[in-house]
C-alpha positions in Angstrom: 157.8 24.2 -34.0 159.6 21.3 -36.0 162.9 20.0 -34.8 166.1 20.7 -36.9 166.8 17.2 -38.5 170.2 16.4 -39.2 171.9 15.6 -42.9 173.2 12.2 -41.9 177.0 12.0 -42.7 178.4 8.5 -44.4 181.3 7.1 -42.5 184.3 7.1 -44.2 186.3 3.9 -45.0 189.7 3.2 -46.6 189.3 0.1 -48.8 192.7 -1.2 -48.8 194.1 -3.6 -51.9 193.4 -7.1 -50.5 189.7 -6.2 -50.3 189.7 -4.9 -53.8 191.1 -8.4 -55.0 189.5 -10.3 -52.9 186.3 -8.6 -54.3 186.8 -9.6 -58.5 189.3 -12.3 -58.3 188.2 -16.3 -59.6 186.7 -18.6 -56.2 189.6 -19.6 -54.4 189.6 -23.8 -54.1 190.8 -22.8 -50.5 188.0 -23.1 -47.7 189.1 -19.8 -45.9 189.8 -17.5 -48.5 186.7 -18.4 -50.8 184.7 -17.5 -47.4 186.3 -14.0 -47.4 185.6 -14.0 -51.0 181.8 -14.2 -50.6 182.3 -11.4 -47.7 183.4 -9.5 -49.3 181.4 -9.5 -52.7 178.6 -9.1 -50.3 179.7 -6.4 -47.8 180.9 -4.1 -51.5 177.3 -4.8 -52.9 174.8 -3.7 -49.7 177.1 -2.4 -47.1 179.8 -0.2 -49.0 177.1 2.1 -50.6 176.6 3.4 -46.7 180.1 4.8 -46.7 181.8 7.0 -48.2 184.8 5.3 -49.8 188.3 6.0 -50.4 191.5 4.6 -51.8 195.2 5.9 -52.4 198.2 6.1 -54.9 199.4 3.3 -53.4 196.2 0.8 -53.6 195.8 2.0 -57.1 199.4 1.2 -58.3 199.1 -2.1 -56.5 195.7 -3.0 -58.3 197.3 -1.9 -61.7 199.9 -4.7 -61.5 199.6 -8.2 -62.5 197.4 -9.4 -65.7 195.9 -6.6 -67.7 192.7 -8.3 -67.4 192.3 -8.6 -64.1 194.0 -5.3 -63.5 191.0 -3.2 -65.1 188.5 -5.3 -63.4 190.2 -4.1 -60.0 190.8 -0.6 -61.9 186.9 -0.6 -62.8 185.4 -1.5 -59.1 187.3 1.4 -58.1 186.1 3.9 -60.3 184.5 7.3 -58.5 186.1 6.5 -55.2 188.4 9.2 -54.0 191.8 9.1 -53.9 193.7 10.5 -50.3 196.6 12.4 -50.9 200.1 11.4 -49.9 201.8 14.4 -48.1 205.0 14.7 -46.8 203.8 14.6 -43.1 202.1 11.3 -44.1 205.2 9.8 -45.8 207.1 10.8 -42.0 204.2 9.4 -39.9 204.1 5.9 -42.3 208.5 6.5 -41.5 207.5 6.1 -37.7 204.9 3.1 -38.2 207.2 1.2 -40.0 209.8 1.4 -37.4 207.1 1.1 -34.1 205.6 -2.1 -36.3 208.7 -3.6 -37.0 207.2 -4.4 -40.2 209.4 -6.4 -42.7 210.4 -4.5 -46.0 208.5 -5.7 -48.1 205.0 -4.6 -45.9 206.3 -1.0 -46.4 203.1 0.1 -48.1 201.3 -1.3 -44.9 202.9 1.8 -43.0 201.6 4.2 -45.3 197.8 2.9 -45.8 197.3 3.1 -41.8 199.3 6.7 -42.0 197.0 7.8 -44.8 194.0 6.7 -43.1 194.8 8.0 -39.7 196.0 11.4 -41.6 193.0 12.0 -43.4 190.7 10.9 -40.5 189.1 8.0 -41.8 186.4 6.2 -39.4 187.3 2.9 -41.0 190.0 1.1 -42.6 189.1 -2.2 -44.1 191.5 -4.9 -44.6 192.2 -9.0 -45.5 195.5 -8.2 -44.4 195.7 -9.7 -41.0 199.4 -10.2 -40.6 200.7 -6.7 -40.9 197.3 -4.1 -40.5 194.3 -6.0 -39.4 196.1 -8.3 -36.4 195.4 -7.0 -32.3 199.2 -6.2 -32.0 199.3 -4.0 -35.0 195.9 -2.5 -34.2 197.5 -1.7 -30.1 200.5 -0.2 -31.3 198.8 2.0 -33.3 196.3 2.8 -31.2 198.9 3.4 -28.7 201.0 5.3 -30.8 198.1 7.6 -32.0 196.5 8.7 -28.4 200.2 9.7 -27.3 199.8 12.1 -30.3 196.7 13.3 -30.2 195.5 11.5 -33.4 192.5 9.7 -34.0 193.0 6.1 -35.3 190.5 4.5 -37.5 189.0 1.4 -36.6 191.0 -1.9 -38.7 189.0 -4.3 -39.2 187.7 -6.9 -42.1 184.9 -6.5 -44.6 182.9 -9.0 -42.4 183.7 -6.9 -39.2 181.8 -4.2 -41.2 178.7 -6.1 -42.9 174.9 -5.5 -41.6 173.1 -8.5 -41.8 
């Protein structure tokens, strides 16, 4: 008798905004960033399609400011991805982030992409943000945070953690 295969489920990823940018803005003249800029145009073109991909309010307002121009390219990469609710459970655990990060004010938004990705049980959350998502302190603290909880936290990490040679 044949063995029951398995439908093989996508992992799920939460593309936050510096990836989008990073992925349709001009070569940067700066070494560093024009290497995550080739990451990252690679990792959307082969490795994205194995996930299944999601962004939120707050990426899309983000990617809507700035020059119109580039504003729809960002606008257009983005198009059939779905969008993670904010709730008002996420907007209290983003609350309690912000204050366990010690984030500045202006990183606010930071709070609430690792709350919506840790709400909506995301396996990854991909980031160029290394300062206030992507760094090891942010990623223990939350980590830390979560197991005391009970909640699953997705794994932060870059587009070049992520690619499949």
């Amino acid at each position: 008798m044949p063995r029951e295969r398995k439908l093989a489920v996508k992992p799920s990823v939460y593309v936050e905004t510096s990836v989008i940018g990073h992925c349709v803005s001009r070569p940067s003249r700066h070494v560093v960033t024009a290497g995550h800029q080739m990451v990252t145009r690679r990792w959307w073109e082969f490795d994205l399609p194995k996930f299944d991909a999601f962004i939120s309010q707050v990426v899309l307002d983000e990617i809507s400011a700035g020059d119109v121009k580039a504003a729809q390219e960002r606008l257009t990469i983005v198009q059939g991805m779905a969008v993670l609710e904010l709730t008002n459970e996420i907007e209290a655990l983003a609350k309690q982030y912000f204050a366990r990060i010690d984030l500045p004010g202006r990183a606010r938004a930071d709070a609430f992409r690792l709350a919506l990705a840790t709400s909506h049980g995301m396996d990854y959350l991909v980031t160029w943000n290394c300062k206030h998502i992507a760094s090891a302190r942010v990623r223990k603290l939350i980590e830390d945070f979560n197991d005391v909880r009970g909640l699953a936290t997705p794994v932060i990490c870059t587009p070049e953690e992520l690619l499949e040679f």
